[in-house]
C-alpha positions as CSV (number, residue, x, y, z in Angstrom):
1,X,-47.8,-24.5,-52.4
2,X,-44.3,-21.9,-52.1
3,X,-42.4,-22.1,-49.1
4,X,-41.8,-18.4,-48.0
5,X,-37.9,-18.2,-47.5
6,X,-36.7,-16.7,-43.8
7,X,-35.9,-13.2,-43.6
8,X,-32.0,-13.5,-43.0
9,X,-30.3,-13.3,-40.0
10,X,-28.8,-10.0,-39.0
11,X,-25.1,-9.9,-38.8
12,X,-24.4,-10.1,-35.6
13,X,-21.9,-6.9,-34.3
14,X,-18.5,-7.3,-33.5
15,X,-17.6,-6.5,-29.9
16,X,-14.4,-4.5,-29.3
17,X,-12.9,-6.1,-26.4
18,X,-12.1,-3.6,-24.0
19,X,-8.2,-1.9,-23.1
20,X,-6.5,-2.6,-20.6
21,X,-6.7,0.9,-19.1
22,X,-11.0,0.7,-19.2
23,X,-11.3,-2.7,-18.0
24,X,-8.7,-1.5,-14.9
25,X,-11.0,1.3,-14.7
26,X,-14.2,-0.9,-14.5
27,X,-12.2,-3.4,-11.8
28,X,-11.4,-0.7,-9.7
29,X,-14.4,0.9,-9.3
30,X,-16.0,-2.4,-8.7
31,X,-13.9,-3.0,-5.8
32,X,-14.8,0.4,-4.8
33,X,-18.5,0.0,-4.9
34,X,-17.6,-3.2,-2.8
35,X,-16.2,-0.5,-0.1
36,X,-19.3,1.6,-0.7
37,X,-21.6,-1.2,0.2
38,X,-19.7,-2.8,3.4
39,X,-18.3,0.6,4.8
40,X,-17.2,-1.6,7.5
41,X,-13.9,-2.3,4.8
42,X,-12.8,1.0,6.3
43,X,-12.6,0.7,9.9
44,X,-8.1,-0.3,9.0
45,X,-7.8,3.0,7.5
46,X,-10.3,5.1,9.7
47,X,-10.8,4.0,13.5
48,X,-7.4,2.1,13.3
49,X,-5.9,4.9,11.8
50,X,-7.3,7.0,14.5
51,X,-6.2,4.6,17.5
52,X,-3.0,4.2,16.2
53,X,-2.1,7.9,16.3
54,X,-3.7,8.8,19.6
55,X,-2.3,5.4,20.8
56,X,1.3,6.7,20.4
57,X,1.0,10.2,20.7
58,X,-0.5,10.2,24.4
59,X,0.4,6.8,25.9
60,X,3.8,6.1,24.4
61,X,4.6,9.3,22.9
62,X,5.6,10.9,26.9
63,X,8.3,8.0,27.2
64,X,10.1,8.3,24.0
65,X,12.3,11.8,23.8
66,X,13.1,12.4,19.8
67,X,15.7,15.4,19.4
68,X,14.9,18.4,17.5
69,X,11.3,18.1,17.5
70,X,7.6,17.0,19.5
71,X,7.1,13.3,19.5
72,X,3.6,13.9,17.5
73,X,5.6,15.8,14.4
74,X,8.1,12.7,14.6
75,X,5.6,9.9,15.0
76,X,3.2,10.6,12.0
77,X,5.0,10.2,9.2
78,X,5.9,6.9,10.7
79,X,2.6,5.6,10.9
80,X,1.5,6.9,8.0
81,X,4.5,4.5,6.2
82,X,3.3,1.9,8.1
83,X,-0.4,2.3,6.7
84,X,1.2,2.2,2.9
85,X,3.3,-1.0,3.8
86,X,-0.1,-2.7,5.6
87,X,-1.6,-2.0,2.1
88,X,0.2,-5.1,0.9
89,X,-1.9,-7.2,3.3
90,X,-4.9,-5.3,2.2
91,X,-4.6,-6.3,-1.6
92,X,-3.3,-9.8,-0.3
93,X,-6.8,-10.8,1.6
94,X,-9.0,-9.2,-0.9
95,X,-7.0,-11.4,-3.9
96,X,-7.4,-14.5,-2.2
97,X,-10.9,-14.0,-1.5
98,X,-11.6,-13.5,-4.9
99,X,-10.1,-16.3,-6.1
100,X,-11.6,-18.1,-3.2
101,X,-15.0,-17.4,-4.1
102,X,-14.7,-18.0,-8.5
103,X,-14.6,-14.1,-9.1
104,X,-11.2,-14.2,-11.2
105,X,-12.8,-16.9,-12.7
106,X,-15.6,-15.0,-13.9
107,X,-13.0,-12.1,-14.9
108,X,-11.6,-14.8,-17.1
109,X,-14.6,-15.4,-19.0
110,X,-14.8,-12.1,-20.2
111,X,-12.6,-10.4,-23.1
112,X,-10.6,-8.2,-20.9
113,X,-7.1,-8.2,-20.7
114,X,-5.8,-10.4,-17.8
115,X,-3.3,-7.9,-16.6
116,X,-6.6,-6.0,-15.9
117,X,-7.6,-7.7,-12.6
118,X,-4.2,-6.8,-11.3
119,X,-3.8,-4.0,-12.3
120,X,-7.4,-3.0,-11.0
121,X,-6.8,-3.8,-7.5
122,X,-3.7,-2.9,-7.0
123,X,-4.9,0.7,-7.5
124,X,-8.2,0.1,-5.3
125,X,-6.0,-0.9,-2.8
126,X,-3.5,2.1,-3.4
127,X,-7.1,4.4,-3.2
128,X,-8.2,2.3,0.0
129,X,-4.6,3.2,1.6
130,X,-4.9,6.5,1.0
131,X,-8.1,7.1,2.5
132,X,-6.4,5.9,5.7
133,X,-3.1,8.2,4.6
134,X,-5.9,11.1,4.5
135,X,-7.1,10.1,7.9
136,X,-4.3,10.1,10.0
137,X,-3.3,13.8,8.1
138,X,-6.5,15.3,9.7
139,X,-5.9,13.5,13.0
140,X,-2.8,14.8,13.3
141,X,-3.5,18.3,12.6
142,X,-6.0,17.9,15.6
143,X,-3.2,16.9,17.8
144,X,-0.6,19.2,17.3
145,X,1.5,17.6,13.8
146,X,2.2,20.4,11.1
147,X,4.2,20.6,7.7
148,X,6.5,22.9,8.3
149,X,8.0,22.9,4.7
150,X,7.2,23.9,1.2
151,X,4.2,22.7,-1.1
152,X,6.6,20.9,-3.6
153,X,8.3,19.0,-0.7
154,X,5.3,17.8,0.9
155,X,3.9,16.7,-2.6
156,X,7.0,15.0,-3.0
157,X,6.5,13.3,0.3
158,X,3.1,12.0,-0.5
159,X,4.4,10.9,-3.7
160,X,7.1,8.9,-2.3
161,X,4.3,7.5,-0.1
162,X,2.2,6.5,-3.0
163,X,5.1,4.6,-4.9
164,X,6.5,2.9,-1.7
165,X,2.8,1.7,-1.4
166,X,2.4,0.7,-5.2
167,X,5.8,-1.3,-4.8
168,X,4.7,-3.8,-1.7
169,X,1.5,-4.5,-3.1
170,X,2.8,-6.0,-5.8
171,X,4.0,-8.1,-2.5
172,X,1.0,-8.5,-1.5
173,X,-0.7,-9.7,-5.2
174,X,2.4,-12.3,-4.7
175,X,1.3,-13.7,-1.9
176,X,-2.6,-13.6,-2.3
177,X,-1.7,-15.4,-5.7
178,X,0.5,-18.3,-3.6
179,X,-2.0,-18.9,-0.5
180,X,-4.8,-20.8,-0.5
181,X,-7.0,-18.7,2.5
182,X,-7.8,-15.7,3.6
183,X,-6.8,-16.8,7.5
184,X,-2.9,-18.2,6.0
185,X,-3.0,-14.7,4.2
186,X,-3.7,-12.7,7.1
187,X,-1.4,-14.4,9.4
188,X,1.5,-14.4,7.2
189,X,1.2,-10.8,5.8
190,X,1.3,-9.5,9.8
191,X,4.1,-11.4,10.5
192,X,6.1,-10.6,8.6
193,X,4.5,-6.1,8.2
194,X,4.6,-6.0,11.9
195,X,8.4,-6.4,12.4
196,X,9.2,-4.4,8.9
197,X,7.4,-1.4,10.3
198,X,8.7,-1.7,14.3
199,X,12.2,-2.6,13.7
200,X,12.6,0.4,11.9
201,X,12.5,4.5,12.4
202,X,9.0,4.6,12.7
203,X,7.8,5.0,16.4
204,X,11.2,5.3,18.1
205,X,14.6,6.5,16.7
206,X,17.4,3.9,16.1
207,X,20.1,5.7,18.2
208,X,18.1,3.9,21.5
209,X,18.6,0.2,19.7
210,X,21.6,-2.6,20.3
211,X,23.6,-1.9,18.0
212,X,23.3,-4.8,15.9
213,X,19.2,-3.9,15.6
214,X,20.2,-0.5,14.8
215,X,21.6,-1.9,11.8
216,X,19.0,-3.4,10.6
217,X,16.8,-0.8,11.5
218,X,18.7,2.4,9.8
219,X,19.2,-0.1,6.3
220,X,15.2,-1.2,6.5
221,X,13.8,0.6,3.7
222,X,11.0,1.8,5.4
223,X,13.0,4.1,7.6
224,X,14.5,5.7,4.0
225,X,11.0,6.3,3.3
226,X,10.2,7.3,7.2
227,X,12.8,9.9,7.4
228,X,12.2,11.4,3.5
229,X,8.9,12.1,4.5
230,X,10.3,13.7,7.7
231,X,12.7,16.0,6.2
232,X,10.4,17.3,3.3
233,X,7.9,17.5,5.9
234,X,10.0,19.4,8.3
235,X,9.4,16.7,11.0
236,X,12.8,16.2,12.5
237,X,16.4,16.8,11.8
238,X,18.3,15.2,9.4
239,X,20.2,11.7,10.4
240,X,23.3,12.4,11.7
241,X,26.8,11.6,10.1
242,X,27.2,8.3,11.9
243,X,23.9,7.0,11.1
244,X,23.2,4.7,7.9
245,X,24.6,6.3,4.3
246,X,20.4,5.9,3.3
247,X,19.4,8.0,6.2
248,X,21.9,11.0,5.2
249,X,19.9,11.0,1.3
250,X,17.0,9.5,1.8
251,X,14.7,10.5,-0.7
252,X,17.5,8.9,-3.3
253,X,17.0,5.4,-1.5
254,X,13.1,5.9,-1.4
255,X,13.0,5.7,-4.9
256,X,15.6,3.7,-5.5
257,X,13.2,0.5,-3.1
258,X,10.4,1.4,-4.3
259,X,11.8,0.7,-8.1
260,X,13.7,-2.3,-6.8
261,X,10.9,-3.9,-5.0
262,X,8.5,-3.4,-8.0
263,X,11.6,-5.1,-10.6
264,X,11.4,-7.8,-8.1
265,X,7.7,-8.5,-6.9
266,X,6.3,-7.7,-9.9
267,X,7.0,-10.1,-12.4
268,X,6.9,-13.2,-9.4
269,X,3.1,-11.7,-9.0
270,X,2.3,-11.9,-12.8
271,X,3.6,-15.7,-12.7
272,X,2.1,-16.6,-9.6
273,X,-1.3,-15.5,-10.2
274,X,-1.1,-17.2,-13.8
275,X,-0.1,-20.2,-12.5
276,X,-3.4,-20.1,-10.1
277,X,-5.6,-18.7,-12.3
278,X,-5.1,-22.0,-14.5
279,X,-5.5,-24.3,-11.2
C-alpha cells in the first residue's frame, strides 16, 4: 500500500503592516462613524454652540459696552476660541473611555503604528471642533456678526483657530492618558477650560478688570488668539498702547502658543499614554 503525500501548504502572504498616515486615516474615521451612529456626540458643538451665542448676544450682550464695534461682532470670535480650547476636554473623555473599555488594547494587537491612535483622534476631535466652529459661523450670521476683512485674513483666522485647537488637545491626550475615569476627566478638564476662557478677552474686554486680573487676562494666550481672530476678522479695534505687548501683535503670539504648547504637551502625551498603555 503507498501513502499519497499531502499537497503542500500554500505560502502564506506577507501582510504589509499599514503607515502611520492610513492607520490614522482608518482611526479617524472610526471615531467618526462613532459620531454618525450616536448623533447625540454633537449636541457640545451644535445646540451648545447655539445657546452659547444667543446666550451672550441677547441676555448679556445689552450690559457689556465694547468700543468700536456691536457686542455680537466682538463676542463671536470669543466663543468660537473657547469651542477650540473645550476641544481638549473632548479628546480627553473620549481617550479615557477608550482605554476604559479595552479599545487601545485591541489597537495594540494590531500591526499599526502606536502613534496612530493618537494621532487619529486628535484629528477627529479637531473635525468634531470644527463642526461646532461651523455652527456658531452660521449662527452668527443670523444674528447680525460679519467678516468685514479680506479672504486671506479670515483664512488666516481660521487657521490660527485650527492650530490653537491642535495644540491643547495634545492637553487633553495628556490628561485622558493620566486619569483613570471619564467623571475625574470631565471634572478636571472644566475646571481648569472654564477659568482659561472667562478670565480672558473672550466675553468682556479686559480694560473693565482689577487690575491685577487684567494682567492675567491680556497675557492669557487665549486672548492673543481672541483678538487675532478679531482684527483679521474686522471685529473690533486693535488693543490699545497700554494694553499687553501680545495684544498690540497678536497673530505673532498666536503662533508662537500654539507651537509652544505643542513642544510642551506633546511629548508628556506620548509618555503618558505609553506608560498606560503597558498598565
Amino acid at each position: 500500500m503507498t501513502l499519497t503525500q499531502a499537497p503542500p501548504r500554500p505560502a502564506r502572504p506577507q501582510i504589509a503592516p499599514p503607515s502611520l498616515l492610513r492607520a490614522s486615516a482608518t482611526i479617524v474615521w472610526r471615531n467618526l462613524v462613532h459620531i454618525r451612529r450616536m448623533p447625540e456626540m454633537l449636541l457640545d458643538v451644535t445646540v451648545q454652540s447655539v445657546m452659547f451665542v444667543l446666550l451672550f448676544a441677547y441676555v448679556f450682550g445689552g450690559a457689556i459696552a465694547v468700543a468700536g464695534t456691536d457686542y455680537k461682532e466682538f463676542l463671536l470670535p470669543g466663543i468660537m476660541v473657547q469651542t477650540m480650547v473645550f476641544s481638549s476636554a473632548i479628546v480627553a473623555m473620549g481617550l479615557t473611555s477608550d482605554l476604559q473599555k479595552g479599545i487601545v488594547d485591541r489597537f495594540k494587537s494590531l500591526p499599526i503604528p502606536r502613534s496612530a491612535v493618537l494621532v487619529g483622534r486628535s484629528l477627529s476631535s479637531l473635525i468634531h471642533s470644527s463642526i461646532g466652529v461651523a455652527v456658531m459661523g452660521l449662527t452668527g450670521l443670523l444674528v447680525g456678526w460679519r467678516i468685514r476683512n479680506g479672504f486671506a485674513d479670515a483664512v488666516l483666522a481660521v487657521a490660527l483657530l485650527l492650530l490653537f485647537g491642535f495644540a491643547l488637545i495634545w492637553l487633553g491626550i495628556w490628561v485622558g492618558s493620566l486619569m483613570r475615569t471619564v467623571e475625574a476627566v470631565q471634572g478636571f478638564m472644566f475646571t481648569v477650560m472654564f477659568p482659561l476662557t472667562f478670565v480672558a478677552n473672550t466675553f468682556a474686554p479686559p480694560e473693565s478688570m482689577p487690575s491685577w486680573l487684567r494682567a492675567i487676562a491680556e497675557w492669557n494666550p487665549v486672548s492673543a488668539v481672541t483678538q487675532a481672530c478679531r482684527e483679521l476678522w474686522g471685529n473690533g479695534l486693535p488693543a490699545g498702547p497700554d494694553a499687553a505687548y501680545q495684544l498690540q501683535h497678536p497673530v505673532l503670539f498666536s503662533i508662537g502658543w500654539s507651537l509652544l504648547l505643542t513642544a510642551v504637551f506633546a511629548p508628556l502625551a506620548v509618555a503618558a499614554f505609553r506608560r498606560r498603555s503597558r498598565d
